[in-house]
C-alpha positions in Angstrom: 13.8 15.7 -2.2 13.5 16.3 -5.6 9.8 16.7 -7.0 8.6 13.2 -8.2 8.7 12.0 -11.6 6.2 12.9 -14.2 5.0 9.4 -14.3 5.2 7.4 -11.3 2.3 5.3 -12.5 4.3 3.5 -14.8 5.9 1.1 -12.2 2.6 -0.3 -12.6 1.9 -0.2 -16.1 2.6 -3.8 -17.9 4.1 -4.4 -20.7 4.6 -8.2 -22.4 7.9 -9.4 -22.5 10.0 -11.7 -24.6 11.3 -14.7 -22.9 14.8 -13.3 -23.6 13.9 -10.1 -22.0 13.6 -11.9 -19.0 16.9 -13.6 -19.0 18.9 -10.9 -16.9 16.4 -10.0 -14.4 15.8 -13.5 -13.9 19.7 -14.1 -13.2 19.2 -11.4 -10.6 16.3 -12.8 -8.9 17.9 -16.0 -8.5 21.4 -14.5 -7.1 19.0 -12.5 -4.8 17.1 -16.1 -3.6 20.5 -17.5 -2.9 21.5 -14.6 -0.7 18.2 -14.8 1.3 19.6 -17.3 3.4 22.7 -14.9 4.1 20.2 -12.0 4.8 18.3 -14.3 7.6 21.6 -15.1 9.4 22.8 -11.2 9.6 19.5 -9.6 10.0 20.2 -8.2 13.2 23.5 -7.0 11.5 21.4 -4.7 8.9 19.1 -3.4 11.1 21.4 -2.3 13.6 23.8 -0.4 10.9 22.6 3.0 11.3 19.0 3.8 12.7 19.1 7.8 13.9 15.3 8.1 13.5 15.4 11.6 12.4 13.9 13.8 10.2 16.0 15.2 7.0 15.1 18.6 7.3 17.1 21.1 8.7 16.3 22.8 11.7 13.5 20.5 12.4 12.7 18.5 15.8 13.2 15.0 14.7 10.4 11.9 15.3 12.3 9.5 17.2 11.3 6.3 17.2 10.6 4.8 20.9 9.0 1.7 21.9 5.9 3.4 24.3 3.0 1.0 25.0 -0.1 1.2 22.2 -3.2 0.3 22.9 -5.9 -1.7 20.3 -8.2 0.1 18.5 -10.6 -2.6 17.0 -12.3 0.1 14.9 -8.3 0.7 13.4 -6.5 -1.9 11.7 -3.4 -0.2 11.9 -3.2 -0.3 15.7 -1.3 -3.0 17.3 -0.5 -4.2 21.2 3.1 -4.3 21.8 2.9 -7.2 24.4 6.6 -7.2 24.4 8.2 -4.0 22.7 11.5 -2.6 23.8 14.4 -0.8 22.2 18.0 -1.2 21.9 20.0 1.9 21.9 23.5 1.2 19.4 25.9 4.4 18.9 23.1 6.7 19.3 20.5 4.9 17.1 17.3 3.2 18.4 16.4 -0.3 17.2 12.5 -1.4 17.9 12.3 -4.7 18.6 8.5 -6.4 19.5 5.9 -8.4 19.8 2.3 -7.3 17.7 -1.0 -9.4 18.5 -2.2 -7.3 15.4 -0.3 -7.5 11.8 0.3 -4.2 11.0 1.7 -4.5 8.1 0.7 -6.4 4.9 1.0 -6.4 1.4 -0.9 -5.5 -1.6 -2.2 -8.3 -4.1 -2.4 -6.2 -7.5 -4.5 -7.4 -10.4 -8.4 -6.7 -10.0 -7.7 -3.4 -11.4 -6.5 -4.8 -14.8 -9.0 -5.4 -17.5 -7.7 -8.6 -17.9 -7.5 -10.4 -14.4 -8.8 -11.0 -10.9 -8.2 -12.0 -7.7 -5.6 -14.2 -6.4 -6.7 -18.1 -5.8 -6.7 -19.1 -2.4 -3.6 -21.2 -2.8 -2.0 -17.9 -2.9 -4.2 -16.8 0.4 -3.0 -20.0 2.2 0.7 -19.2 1.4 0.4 -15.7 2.5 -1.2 -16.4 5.7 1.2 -19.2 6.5 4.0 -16.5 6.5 2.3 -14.7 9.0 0.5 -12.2 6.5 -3.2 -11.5 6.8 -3.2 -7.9 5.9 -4.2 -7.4 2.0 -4.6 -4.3 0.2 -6.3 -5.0 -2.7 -6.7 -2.7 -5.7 -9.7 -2.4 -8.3 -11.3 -0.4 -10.7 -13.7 2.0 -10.5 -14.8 1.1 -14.0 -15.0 -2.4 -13.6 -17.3 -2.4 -10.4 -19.7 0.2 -11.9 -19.3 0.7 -15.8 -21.5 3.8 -15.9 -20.8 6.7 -14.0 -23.7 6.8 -11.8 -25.5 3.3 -12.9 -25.8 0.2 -11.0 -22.9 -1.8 -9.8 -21.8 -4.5 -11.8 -23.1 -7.9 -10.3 -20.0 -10.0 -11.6 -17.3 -7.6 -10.1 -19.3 -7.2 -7.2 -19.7 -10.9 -6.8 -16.4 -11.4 -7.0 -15.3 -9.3 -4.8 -17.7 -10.7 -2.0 -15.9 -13.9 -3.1 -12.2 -12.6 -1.9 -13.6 -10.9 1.3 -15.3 -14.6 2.0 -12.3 -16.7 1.3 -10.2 -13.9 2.8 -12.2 -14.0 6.5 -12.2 -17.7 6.3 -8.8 -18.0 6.9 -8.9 -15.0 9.3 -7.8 -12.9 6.6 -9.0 -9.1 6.1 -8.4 -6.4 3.1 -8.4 -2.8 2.8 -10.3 -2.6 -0.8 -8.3 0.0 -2.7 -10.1 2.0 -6.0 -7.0 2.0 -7.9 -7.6 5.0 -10.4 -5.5 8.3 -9.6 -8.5 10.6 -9.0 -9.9 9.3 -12.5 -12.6 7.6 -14.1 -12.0 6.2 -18.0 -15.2 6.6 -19.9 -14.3 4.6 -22.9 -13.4 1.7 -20.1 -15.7 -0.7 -22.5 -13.7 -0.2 -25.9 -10.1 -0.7 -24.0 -11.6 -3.6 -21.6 -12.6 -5.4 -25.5 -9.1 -5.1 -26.5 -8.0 -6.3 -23.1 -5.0 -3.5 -22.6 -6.6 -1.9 -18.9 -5.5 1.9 -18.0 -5.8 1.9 -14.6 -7.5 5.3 -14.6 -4.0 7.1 -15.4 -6.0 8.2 -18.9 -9.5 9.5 -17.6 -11.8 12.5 -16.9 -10.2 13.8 -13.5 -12.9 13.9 -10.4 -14.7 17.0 -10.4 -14.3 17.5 -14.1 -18.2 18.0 -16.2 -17.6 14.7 -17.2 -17.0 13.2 -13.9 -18.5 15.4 -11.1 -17.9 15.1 -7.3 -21.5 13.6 -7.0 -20.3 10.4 -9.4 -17.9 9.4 -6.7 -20.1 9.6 -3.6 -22.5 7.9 -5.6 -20.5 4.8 -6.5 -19.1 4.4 -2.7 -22.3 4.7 -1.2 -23.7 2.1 -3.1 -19.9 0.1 -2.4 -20.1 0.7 0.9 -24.2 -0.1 1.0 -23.4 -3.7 -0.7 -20.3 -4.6 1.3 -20.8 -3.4 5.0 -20.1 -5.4 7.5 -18.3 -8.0 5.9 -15.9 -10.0 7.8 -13.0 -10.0 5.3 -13.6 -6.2 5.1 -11.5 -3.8 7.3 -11.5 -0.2 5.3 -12.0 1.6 2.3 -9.4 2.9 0.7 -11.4 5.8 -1.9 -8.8 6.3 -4.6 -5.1 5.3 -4.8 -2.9 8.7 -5.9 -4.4 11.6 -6.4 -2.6 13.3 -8.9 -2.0 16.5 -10.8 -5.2 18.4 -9.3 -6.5 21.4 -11.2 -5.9 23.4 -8.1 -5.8 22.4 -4.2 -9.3 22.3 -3.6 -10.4 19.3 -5.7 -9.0 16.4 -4.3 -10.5 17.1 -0.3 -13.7 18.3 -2.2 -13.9 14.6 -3.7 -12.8 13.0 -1.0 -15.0 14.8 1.3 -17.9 13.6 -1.2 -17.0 9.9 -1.1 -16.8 10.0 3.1 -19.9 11.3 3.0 -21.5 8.9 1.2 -20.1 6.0 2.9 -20.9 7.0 5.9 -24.8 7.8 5.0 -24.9 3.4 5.0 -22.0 2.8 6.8 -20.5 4.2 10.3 -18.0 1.6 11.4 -15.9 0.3 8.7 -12.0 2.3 8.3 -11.8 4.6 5.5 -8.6 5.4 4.5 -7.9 8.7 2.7 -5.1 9.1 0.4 -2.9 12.6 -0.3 -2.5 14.8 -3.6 1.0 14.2 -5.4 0.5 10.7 -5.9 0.2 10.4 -1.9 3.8 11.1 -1.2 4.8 10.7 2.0 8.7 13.0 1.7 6.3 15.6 -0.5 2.6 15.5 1.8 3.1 18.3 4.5 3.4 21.2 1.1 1.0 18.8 -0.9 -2.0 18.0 1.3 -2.3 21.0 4.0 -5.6 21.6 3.6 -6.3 18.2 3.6 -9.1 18.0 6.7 -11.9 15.5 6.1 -14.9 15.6 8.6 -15.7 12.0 9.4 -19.0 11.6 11.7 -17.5 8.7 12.6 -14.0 9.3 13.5 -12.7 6.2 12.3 -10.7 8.1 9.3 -6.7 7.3 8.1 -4.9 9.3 5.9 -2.4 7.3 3.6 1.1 8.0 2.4 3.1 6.0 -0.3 6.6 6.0 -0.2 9.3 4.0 -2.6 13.0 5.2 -1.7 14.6 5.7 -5.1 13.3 9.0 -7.1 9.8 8.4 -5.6 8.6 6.2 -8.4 9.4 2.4 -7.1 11.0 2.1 -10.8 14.6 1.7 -9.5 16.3 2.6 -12.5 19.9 3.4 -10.9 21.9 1.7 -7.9 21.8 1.4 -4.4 24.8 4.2 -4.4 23.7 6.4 -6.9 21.1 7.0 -5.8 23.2 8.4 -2.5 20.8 5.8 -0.3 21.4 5.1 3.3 20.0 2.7 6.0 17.5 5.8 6.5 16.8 7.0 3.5 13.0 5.6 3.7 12.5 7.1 7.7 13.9 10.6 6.6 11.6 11.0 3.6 9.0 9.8 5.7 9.4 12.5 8.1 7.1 15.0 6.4 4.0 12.6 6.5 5.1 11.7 10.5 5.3 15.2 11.4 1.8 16.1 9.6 0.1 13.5 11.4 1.0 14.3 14.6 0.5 18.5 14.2 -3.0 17.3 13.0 -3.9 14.9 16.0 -4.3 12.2 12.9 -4.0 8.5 12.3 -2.0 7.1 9.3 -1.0 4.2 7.2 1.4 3.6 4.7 -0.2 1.9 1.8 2.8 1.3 -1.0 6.3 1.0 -0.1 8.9 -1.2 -1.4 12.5 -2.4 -2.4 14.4 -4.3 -5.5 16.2 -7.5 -3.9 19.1 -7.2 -6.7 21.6 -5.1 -3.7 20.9 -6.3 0.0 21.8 -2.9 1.5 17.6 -2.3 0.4 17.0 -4.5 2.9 18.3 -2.6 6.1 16.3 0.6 4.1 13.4 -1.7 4.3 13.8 -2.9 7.8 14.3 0.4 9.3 11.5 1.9 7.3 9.0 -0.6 8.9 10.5 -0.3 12.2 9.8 3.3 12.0 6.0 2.7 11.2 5.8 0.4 14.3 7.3 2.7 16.6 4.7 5.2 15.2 2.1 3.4 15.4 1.8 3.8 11.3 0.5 0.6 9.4 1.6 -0.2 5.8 1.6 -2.2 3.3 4.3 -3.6 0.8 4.2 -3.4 -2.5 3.5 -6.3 -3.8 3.1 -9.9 -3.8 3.4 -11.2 -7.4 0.6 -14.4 -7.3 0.7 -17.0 -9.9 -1.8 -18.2 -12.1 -3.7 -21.6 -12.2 -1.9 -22.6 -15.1 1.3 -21.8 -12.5 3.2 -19.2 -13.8 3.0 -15.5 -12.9 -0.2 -12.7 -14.5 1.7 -10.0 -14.3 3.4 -9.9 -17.3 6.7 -7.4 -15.8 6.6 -10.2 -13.2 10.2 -10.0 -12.8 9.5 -6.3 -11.4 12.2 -5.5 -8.6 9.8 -4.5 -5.4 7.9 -7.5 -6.3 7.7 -10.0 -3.5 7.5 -13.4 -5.4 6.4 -17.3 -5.1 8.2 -19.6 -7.1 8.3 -23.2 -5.8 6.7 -21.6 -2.4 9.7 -20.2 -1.7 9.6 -16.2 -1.4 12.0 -12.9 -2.4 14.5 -11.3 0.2 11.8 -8.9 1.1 9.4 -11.3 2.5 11.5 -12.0 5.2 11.9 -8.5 6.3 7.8 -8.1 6.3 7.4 -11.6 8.2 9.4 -9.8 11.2 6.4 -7.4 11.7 3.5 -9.5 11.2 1.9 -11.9 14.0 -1.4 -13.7 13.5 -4.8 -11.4 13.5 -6.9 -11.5 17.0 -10.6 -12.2 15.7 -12.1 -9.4 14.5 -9.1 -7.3 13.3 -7.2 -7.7 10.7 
């Protein structure tokens, strides 16, 4: 696969838009609601197009996906009974079908990272959960929950964040709390928060920089981890979201090293989840991350891939055909992250993945793609559901983003229908 883009990060950078900028990708969104129904009555069809679960390299021993019997780990949110899994073999291609007692896989609920907004409302919660979904990853900012590197954590962010996890294990609900800043702290966080534009780290003094040593980061997730252990909406720790653009291969498992360190000096039970160098590329992590070892005292550690199926990016700039996709373009690029996980006797998760709804061949991508993580025993979550405000309409300002999964008059994009096939209502105490 070609190396990824230069900026990958700006599928998540906002932008306001004209009402009239909205008029076409609104047309598309709707033509995509009206084919939902059409993509419920052949979903067996998609799936069952092409599924050889092998690995794109050449020369390589493919993963196969099989349906063996999993046992629950309550320490691991990513493990799941299959009470009833089985596979269908079609031409030569294996198609997982099952029964989880444990939702795998979720969805991310962007927006406490912005300077400008929070959490979702619980109306949002109670939609999600009635779809089956009760898996949230849920991003934030390092320089919202502490403001100075190395002061006290800030007792609004903090309190609402203990607000979330509340509502969140009220309805038997769990997150995955994500520091959403790319290996990077922004010092001047106060000055941009005042004009209300949030950077999402992409701009900052890299970890392990003078400015922002390795110590900084242990220090503000042992005092997270100190204020939020065992919380009952809490399920892991996700350290920081896409490591990128490292002076050299050593600094990213020196910081990450740091931070599971410090966690686990107030805290030896809850997940953490460890994400790669190269913006945590799944087709790109066995060159990327191979010295990427953390010691965990506790040995409830999970490294985490990303993977979006066009250039890398999740931008989706060109078609379905140019960009020469398949039904298994997602479970050949994830190959690399598969085959590092099981050279290192290692758990994984698949944190951001996700498809436009504008071409339903996307779908079967999707749909195989998940299947793939099942049959590996590989949790994930989508990226993203696009919440609405109080006032009823969308925050996210590039709402009509193509991955995004959203509500409008409670009813939901193609994609959560593919996601709802993999998720089954949490046992108490896991996610």
């Amino acid at each position: 696969m070609k190396p990824e883009p230069a900026s990958p990060i700006s599928r998540r950078l906002r932008s306001v838009h004209r009402p009239q900028d909205l008029v076409p990708p609104l047309l598309g969104f709707l033509l995509a609601l009206i084919s939902a129904p059409l993509f419920a009555s052949v979903g067996s069809t998609f799936v069952s197009q092409a599924i050889p679960f092998s690995s794109g390299t050449s020369g390589s021993t493919p993963l196969q996906v099989s349906p063996p019997a999993v046992t629950t780990d309550s320490s691991n949110p990513m493990s799941a009974t299959a009470t009833n899994r089985s596979a269908n073999t079609i031409s030569g291609s294996v198609v997982a079908t099952h029964a989880v007692t444990n939702p795998i896989i979720g969805i991310n609920v962007s927006g406490a990272e912005y300077s400008w907004e929070t959490y979702p409302t619980t109306s949002d919660l109670d939609y999600l959960k009635s779809n089956g979904i009760t898996l949230l990853r849920v991003p934030f900012a390092w320089e919202k929950i502490q403001p100075t590197i190395y002061g006290p954590l800030s007792s609004t962010e903090l309190g609402n964040m203990n607000a979330f996890l509340t509502a969140l294990a009220a309805r038997g609900m769990s997150a995955i709390i994500d520091m959403h800043n790319y290996a990077r702290y922004t010092l001047n966080w106060a000055t941009l928060d005042n004009i209300g534009t949030g950077t999402e780290g992409t701009t900052g003094s890299i970890i392990g920089s003078a400015a922002v040593p390795f110590s900084s980061f242990k220090d503000v997730w042992t005092k997270l981890a100190a204020a939020l252990k065992g919380h009952s909406g809490l399920v892991g720790y996700d350290i920081m979201n896409e490591p990128n653009t490292m002076p050299n291969a050593c600094v990213w498992p020196t910081a990450a090293q740091a931070a599971v360190d410090g966690i686990r000096s107030v805290d030896m039970n809850t997940t953490i989840y460890v994400e790669g160098d190269n913006w945590a590329s799944a087709s790109t992590w066995q060159t990327a991350n191979a010295n990427l070892h953390i010691v965990d005292p506790a040995s409830r550690l999970v490294y985490e891939a990303h993977q979006y199926f066009d250039d890398g990016s999740g931008r989706y700039t060109k078609t379905y055909d140019q960009y020469g996709a398949t039904p298994t373009r997602g479970i050949d690029q994830l190959q690399p992250f598969l085959k590092w996980l099981k050279q290192n006797n290692a758990k994984g998760f698949v944190g951001e993945f996700g498809v436009p709804q504008d071409d339903l061949r996307w779908l079967a991508v999707l749909d195989n793609f998940i299947a793939a993580l099942v049959a590996n025993d590989v949790g994930g979550t989508y990226w993203q559901y696009n919440y609405r405000t109080p006032q009823g309409v969308s925050w996210w300002p590039n709402w009509h983003e193509p991955m995004s999964v959203i509500r409008i008059q409670d009813w939901g994009t193609p994609q959560l229908d593919v996601i709802k096939k993999y998720v089954q209502p949490a046992s108490k105490g896991t996610p």
